[in-house]
N, C-alpha and C positions, 0 to 999 in steps of 0.2 A: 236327608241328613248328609248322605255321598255327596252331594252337588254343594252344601253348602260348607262341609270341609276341603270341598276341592277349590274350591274362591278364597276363603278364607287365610289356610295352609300357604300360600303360595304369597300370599300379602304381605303376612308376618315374617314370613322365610325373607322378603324382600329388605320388612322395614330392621330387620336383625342385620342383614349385609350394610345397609346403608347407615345404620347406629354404629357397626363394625367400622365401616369408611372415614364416614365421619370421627371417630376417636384417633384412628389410624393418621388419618390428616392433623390433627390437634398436637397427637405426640408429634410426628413430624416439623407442623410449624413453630414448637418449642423447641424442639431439637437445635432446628435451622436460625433462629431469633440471633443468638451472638451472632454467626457469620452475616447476619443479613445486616446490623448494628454495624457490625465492621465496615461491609461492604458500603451502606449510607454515608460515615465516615469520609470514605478513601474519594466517595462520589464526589461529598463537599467539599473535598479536598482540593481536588482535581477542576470544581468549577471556580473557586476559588483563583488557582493559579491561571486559569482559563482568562478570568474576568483581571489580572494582574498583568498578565501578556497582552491582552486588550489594553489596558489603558497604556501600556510601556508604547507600545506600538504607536498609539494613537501620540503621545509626546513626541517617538522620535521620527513621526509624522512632521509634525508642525516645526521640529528643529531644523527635517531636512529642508524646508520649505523654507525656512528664515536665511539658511545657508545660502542655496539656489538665488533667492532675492538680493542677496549681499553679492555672491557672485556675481552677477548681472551687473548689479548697481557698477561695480570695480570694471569689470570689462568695460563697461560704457566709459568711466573716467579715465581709463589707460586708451582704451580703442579711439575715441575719439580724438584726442590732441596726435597720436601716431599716425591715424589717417588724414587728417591737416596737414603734418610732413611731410607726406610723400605726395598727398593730391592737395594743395594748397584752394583751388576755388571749393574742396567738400565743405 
């Protein structure tokens, strides 16, 4: 009877901590719910403006690129007939 309250005893004392634990964690992750809500929030928020800078970026990609092409284009039409002037066989 010694031997099998000494197995026993020790089981129960376990699965008591662990029912303990576990309630212990439950209030906790109620507790924490609003701030964790919040915090999803602020996350969606933030990728959000993530994926806005991204596409802004990606536009004023393509405008700086339309720019540089029209530059070019202008230099070639002013460069050219100025270096005819001055080197007439170019």
């Amino acid at each position: 009877m010694c031997f099998l309250f000494g197995v026993l005893f020790p089981s129960i004392f376990h699965l008591i901590q662990l029912s303990k634990a576990k309630e212990e964690h439950l209030l906790r992750e109620q507790l924490e719910a609003p701030m964790v809500h919040q915090l999803e929030k602020e996350v969606d928020a933030l990728k959000q403006r993530l994926h806005d800078y991204n596409r802004e970026q990606l536009s004023l990609r393509v405008a700086s690129k339309a720019l540089d092409e029209k530059r070019e284009e202008t230099l070639r039409k002013v460069l050219i007939p100025v270096l005819r002037c001055i080197f007439p066989s170019f």
